[in-house]
C-alpha positions as CSV (number, residue, x, y, z in Angstrom):
1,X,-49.2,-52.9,52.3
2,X,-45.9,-54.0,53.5
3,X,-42.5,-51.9,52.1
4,X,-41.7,-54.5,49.6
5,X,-45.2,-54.7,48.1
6,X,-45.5,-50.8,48.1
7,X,-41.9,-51.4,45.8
8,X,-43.4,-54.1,43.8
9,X,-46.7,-52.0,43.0
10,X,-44.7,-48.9,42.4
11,X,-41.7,-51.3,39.6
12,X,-45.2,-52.4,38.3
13,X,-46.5,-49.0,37.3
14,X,-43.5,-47.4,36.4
15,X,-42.6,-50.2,33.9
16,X,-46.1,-50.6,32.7
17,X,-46.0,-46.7,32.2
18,X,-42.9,-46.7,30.2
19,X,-44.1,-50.0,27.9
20,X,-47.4,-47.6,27.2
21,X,-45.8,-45.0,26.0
22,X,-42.7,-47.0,24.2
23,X,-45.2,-49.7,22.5
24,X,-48.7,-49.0,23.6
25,X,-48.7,-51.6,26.0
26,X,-49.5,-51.6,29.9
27,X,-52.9,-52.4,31.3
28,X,-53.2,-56.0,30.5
29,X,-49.6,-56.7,29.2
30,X,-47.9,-55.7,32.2
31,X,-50.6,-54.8,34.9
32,X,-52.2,-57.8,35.0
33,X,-48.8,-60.4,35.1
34,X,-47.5,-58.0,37.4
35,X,-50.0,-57.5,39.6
36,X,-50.4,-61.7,40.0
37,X,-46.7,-62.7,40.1
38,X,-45.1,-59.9,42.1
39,X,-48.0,-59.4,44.0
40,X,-49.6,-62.3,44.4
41,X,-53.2,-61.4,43.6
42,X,-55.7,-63.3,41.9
43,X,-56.0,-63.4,38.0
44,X,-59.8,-62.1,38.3
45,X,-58.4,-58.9,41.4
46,X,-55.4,-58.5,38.9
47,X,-57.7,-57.7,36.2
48,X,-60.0,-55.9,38.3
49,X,-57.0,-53.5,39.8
50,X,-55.6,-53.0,36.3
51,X,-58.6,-51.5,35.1
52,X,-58.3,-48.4,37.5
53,X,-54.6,-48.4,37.2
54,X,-54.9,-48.1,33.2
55,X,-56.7,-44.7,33.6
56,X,-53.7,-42.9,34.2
57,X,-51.4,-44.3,31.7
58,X,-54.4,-43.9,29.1
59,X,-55.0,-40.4,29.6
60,X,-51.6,-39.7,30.1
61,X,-50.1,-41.4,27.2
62,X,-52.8,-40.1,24.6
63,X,-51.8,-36.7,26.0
64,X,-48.4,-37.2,24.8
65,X,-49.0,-38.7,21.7
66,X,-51.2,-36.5,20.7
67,X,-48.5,-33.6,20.9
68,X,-46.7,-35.3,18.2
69,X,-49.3,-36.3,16.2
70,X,-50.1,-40.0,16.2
71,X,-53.4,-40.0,17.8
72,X,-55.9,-40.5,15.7
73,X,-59.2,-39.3,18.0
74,X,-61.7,-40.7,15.9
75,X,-61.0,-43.9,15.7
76,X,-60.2,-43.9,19.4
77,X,-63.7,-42.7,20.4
78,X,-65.3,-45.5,18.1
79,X,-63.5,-47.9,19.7
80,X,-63.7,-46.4,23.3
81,X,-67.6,-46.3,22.8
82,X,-68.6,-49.8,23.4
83,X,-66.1,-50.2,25.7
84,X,-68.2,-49.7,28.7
85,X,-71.2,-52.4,28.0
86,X,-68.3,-54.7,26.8
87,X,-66.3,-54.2,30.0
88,X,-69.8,-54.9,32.0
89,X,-70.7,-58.1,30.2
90,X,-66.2,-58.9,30.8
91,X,-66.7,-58.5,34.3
92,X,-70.1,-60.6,34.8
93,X,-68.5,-63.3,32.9
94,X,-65.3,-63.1,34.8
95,X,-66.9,-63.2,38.4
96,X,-68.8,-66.4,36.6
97,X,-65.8,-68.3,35.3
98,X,-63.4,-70.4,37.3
99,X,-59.9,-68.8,38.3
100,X,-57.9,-71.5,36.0
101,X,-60.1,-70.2,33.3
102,X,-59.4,-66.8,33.3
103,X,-55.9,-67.7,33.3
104,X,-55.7,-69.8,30.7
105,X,-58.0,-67.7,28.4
106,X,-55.4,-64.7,29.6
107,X,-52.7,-66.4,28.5
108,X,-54.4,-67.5,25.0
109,X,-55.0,-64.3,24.6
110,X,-51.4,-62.2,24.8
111,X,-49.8,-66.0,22.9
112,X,-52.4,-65.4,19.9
113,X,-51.4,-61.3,19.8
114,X,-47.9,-62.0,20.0
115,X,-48.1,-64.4,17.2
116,X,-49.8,-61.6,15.1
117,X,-47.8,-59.0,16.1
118,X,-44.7,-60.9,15.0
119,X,-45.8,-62.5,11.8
120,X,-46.8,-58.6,11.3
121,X,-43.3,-57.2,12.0
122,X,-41.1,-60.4,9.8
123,X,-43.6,-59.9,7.3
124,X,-43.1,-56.1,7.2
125,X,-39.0,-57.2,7.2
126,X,-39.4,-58.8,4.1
127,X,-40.9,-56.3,2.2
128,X,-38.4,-54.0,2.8
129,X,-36.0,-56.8,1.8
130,X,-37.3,-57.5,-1.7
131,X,-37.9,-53.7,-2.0
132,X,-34.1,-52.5,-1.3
């Protein structure tokens, strides 16, 4: 890996590390962009080498947020259980699918979160509006 790579790879992680513990983002918000912009890999590698990288800012992040007291463990492990035989059937359909597909489905994807995240948060603006 050549020096500006290494510095690439390293921006990546420490950005996608502070986003996961600011917002809860990282692994596929910032990993996976990052990974195929800056470092020019494929959509299906970038996804691949974003699942490894996510273990640390998972583990590390929960930590954290558990000291303060906003993880909520149960609902964690429900949703963590299935994760693995979904991730298996993910990555059999990814290695199936076409490289413009995954990037397009990608991209629908964080546009159709974003879109409920924000309708969420003006929503949320106008309660307090009509409330105050």
């Amino acid at each position: 890996m050549e020096a500006a790579d290494l510095f690439a790879a390293l921006a990546i992680g420490f950005a996608a590390g502070m986003a996961g513990g600011l917002v809860g983002v990282g692994g596929g918000v910032l990993f996976v962009p990052g990974l195929v912009i800056f470092l020019g890999l494929s959509q299906l590698e970038g996804e691949a080498t974003s699942l490894l990288a996510i273990v640390g800012v998972a583990a590390v992040g929960a930590w954290r947020q558990r000291s303060y007291g906003n993880l909520r463990l149960k609902d964690g492990l429900i949703i963590g259980a299935l994760s693995p035989v979904g991730v298996v059937v993910g990555t059999v359909l990814a290695n199936a699918l076409s490289e413009r597909v995954l990037e397009l489905s990608f991209a629908a994807v964080q546009l159709a979160f974003a879109y409920r995240l924000a309708v969420r948060a003006l929503g949320r603006r106008d309660e307090v509006a009509s409330a105050g």
